[in-house]
matplotlib code that plots the C-alpha trace (Angstrom):
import matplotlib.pyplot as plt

x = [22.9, 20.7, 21.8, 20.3, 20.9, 19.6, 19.0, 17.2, 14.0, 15.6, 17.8, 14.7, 12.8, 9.4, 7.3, 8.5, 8.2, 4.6, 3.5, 5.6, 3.8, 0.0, 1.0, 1.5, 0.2, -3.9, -2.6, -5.2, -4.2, -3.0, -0.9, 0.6, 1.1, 3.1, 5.3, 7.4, 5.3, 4.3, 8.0, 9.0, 11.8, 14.1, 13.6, 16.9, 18.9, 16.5, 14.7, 12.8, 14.7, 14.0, 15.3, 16.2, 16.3, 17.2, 16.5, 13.1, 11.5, 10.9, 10.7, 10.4, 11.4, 9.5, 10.0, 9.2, 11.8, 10.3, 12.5, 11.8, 12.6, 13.9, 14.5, 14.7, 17.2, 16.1, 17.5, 16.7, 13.9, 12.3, 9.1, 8.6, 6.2, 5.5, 7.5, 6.8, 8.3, 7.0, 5.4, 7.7, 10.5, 9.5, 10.9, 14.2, 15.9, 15.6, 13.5, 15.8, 18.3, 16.2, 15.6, 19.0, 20.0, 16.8, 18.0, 21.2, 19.8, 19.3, 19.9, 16.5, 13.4, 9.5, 6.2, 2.9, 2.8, 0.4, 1.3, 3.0, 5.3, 6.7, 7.4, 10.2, 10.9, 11.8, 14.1, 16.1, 16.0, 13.0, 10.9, 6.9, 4.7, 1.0, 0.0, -1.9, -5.6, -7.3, -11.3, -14.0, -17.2, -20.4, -22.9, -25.4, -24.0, -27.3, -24.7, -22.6, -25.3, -24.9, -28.6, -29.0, -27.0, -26.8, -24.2, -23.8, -20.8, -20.6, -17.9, -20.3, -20.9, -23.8, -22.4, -23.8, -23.8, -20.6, -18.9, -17.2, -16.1, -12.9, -11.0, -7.7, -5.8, -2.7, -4.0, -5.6, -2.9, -0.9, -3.3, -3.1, 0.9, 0.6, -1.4, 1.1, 4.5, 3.0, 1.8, 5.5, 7.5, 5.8, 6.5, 10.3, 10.1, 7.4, 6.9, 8.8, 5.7, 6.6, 5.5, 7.8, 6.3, 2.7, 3.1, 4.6, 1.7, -1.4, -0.7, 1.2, -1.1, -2.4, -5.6, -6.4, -9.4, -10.6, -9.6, -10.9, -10.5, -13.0, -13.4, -15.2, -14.6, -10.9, -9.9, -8.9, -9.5, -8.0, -10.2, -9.7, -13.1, -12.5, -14.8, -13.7, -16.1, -19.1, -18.2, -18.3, -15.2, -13.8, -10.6, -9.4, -5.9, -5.1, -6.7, -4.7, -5.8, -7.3, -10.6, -12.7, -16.2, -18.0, -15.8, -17.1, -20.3, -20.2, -18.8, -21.4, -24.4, -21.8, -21.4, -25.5, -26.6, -23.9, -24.5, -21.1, -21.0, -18.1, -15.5, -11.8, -8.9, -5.2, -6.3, -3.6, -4.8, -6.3, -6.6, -6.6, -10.3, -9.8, -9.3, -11.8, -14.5, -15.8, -14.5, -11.1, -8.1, -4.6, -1.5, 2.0, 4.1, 7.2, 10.8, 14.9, 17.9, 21.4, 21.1, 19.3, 18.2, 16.5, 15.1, 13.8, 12.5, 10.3, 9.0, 8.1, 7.5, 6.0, 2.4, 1.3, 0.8, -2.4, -2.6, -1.5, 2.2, 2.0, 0.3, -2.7, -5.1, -5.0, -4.4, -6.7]
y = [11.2, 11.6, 12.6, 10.2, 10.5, 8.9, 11.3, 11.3, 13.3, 15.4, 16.4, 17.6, 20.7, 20.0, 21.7, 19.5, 16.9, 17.3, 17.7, 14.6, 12.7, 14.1, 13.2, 9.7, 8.6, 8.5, 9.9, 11.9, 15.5, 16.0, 12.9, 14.5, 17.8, 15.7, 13.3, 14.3, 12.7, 9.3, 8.3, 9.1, 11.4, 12.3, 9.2, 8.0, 8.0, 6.4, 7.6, 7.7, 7.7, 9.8, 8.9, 11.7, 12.0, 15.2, 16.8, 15.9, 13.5, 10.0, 7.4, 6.9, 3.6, 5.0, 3.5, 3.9, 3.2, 0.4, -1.8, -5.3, -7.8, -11.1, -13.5, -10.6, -9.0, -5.4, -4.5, -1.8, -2.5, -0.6, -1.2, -1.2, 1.2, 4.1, 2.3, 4.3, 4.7, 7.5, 5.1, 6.3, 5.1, 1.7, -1.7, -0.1, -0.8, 2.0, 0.1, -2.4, 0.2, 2.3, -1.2, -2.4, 0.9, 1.2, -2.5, -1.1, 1.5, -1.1, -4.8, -6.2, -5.0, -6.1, -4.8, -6.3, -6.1, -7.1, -9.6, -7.3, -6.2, -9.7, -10.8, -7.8, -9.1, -12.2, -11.3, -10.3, -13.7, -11.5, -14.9, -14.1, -15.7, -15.5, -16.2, -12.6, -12.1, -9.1, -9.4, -7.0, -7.5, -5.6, -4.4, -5.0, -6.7, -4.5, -2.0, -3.3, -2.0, 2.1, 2.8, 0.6, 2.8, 5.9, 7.9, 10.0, 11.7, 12.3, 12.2, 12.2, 8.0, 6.3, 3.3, 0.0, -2.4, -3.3, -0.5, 2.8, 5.5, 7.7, 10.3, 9.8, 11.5, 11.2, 9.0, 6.8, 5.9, 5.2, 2.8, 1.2, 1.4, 0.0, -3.2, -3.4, -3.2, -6.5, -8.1, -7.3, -8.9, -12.0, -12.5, -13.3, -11.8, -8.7, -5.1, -2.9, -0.1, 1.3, 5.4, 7.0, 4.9, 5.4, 9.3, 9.4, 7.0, 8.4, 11.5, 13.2, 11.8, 14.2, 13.0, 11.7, 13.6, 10.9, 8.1, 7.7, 4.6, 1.8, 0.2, -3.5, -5.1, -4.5, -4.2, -1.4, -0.9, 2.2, 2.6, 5.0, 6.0, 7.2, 6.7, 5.3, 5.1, 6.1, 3.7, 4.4, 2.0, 1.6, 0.5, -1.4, -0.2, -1.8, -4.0, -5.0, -8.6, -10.7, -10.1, -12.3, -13.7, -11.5, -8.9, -8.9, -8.7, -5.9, -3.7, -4.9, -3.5, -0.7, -0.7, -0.4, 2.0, 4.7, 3.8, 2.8, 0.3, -2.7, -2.2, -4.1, -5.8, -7.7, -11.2, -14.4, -17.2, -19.8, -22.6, -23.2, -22.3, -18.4, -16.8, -18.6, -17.1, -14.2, -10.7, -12.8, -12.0, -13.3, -11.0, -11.0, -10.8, -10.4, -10.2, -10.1, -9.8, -11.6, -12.9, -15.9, -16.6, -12.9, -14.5, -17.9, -16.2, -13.7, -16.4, -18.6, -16.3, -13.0, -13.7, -9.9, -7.4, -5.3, -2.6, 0.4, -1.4, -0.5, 2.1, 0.1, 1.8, 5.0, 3.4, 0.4]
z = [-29.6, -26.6, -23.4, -20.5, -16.9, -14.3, -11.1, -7.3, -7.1, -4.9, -8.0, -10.2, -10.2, -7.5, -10.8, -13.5, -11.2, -10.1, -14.3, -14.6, -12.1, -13.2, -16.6, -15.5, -12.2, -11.5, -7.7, -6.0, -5.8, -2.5, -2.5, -5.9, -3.9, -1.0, -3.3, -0.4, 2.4, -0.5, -1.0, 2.7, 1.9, 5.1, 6.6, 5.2, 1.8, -0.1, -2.6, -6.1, -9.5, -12.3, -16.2, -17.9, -21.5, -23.2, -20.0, -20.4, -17.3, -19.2, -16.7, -12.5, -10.3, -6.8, -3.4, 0.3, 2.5, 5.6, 7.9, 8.2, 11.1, 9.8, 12.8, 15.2, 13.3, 11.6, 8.0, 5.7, 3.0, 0.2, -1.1, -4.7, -6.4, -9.2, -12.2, -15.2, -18.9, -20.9, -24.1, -26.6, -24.8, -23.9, -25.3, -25.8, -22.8, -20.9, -18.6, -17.9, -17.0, -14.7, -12.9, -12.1, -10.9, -8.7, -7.4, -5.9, -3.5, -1.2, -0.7, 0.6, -2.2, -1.8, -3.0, -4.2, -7.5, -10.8, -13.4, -16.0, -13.4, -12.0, -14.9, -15.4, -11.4, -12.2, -14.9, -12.0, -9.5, -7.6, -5.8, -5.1, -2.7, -3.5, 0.2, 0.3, -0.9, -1.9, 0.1, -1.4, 0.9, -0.9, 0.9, -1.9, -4.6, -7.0, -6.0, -8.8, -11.4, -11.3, -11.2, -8.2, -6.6, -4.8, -3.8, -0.4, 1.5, 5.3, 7.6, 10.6, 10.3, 11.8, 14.3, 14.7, 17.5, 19.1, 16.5, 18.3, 15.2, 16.8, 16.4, 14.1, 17.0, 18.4, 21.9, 19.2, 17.2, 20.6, 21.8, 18.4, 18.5, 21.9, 20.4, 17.5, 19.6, 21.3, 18.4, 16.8, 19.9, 19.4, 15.9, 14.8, 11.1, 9.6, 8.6, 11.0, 12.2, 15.1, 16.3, 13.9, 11.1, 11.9, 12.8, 9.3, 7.5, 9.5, 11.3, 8.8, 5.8, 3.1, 3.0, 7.0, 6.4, 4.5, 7.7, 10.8, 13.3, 14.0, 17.6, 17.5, 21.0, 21.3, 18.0, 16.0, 12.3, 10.6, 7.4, 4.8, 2.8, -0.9, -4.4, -7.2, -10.6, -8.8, -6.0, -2.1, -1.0, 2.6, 2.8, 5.5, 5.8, 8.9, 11.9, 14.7, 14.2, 11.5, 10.0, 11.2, 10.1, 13.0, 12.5, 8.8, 9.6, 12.0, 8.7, 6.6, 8.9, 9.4, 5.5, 4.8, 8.0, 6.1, 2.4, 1.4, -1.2, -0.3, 2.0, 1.0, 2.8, 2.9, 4.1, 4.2, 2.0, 3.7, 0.9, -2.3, -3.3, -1.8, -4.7, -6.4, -4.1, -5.7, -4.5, -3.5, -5.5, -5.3, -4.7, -5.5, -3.0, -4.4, -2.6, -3.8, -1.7, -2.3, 1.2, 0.9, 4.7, 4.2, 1.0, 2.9, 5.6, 3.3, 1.7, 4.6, 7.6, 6.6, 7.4, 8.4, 5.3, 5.2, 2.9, 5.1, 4.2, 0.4, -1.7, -2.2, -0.2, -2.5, -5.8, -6.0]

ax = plt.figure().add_subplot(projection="3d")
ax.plot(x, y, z, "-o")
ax.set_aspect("equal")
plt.show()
């Protein structure tokens, strides 16, 4: 009979932890290295599960521990991420049962999720919202085709007109938490980010190297510059207001003076034809608590999730 257990990563050796999660996560090295800083750990009680089966490391429900503000009230929150079942062990339930015990670490759950996952979700009474698009701008769309394309690295970038590059540094991120804070007072219900939450998201981040801040007029963009499959991506992690056309525009010259291919970000879904715009694709929101006011009020009111919020940023 096999011996399963269920345990907090804190529990399990960091080694056979760190071959668990290279085995099966496609995480970039240093965010393997700091599973510690990924899942948050110290900020509170919450955190990751591991199945164990035979004393071998089979499954993982991950999380990052966030407060929320519904109606001007703050509760505890855990955002969804890192669900894994080693193949052998999947379709036999253990999946289900690293679920509902990852459900009662805290009452109010959310994460953007794909298709496969949702459907698990709604198993449970979990209610999505697809109000949330995915927006890839290309700066040459012959970029698509990899002989078109060609790739450079520098973390010296060129500006453009009415573009200021700066510092990732601490008087940076506290004009950008001083933006935020006011943005956050006038809105009843959202992400809670206040300084402890982005010292711990950019500050403290494994791979800052890689991030740097973009000034256009008075906003702030925080982008995070990675390659995936031979492509040259900026991420958009976080603005301190919407994305507008001009704003758009500005990256794109920004885009083409520094040879990056498309940049990407979180955009609310205006109508119904978004999605069907090409480099627009819908996300799932998806939500649970028994509390059904929290429930209403995540469906109806959260209009302010960028990608800085989730994992996105270093997965996608």
């Amino acid at each position: 009979m096999k011996k399963i257990h269920i345990k907090k990563i804190s529990e399990i050796n960091k080694d056979k932890l760190v071959e668990f999660y290279k085995r099966s996560f496609r995480f970039e090295s240093g965010v393997i290295e700091n599973f510690n800083w990924r899942y948050r750990l110290g900020f509170n009680d919450y955190e990751p599960l591991v199945l164990i089966i035979d004393d071998q490391i089979c499954g993982h429900a991950g999380l990052i521990p966030a407060k929320i503000k519904v109606k001007n009230i703050i509760h505890n929150a855990i955002w969804f991420t890192d669900f894994f079942i080693n193949t052998n062990y999947r379709s036999k339930g253990y999946g289900k049962l690293l679920t509902e015990e990852w459900m009662k670490i805290c009452p109010v759950q959310i994460t953007l999720c794909n298709e496969d996952s949702l459907r698990v979700f709604r198993k449970y009474n979990w209610i999505n919202s697809k109000k949330f698009i995915r927006k890839v701008k290309f700066n040459n769309y012959l970029n698509i085709i990899p002989k078109f394309r060609s790739i450079t690295y520098s973390n010296n970038h060129k500006e453009v007109e009415n573009l200021q590059c700066l510092e990732l540094s601490n008087s940076t991120i506290s004009k950008i938490i001083e933006i935020n804070d006011h943005n956050q007072i006038r809105q009843a219900s959202g992400i809670l980010r206040d300084e402890n939450w982005f010292k711990w998201r950019l500050i403290d981040c494994p791979y800052k190297k890689d991030m740097y801040i973009l000034k256009i007029k008075d906003q702030y963009l925080v982008a995070h510059l990675r390659f995936k499959k031979n492509f040259k991506i900026l991420n958009v992690i976080y603005s301190t207001s919407g994305i507008t056309p001009e704003i758009t525009n500005v990256l794109l010259k920004f885009l083409k003076k520094n040879e990056i291919d498309l940049f990407a970000f979180i955009s609310n879904k205006k109508g119904f034809f978004d999605n069907l715009i090409p480099g627009q694709t819908n996300l799932n929101f998806a939500f649970y608590s028994k509390d059904k006011n929290i429930l209403n009020c995540l469906s109806k009111d959260f209009n302010n999730i960028q990608y800085i919020d989730s994992d996105l940023d270093y997965i996608v």
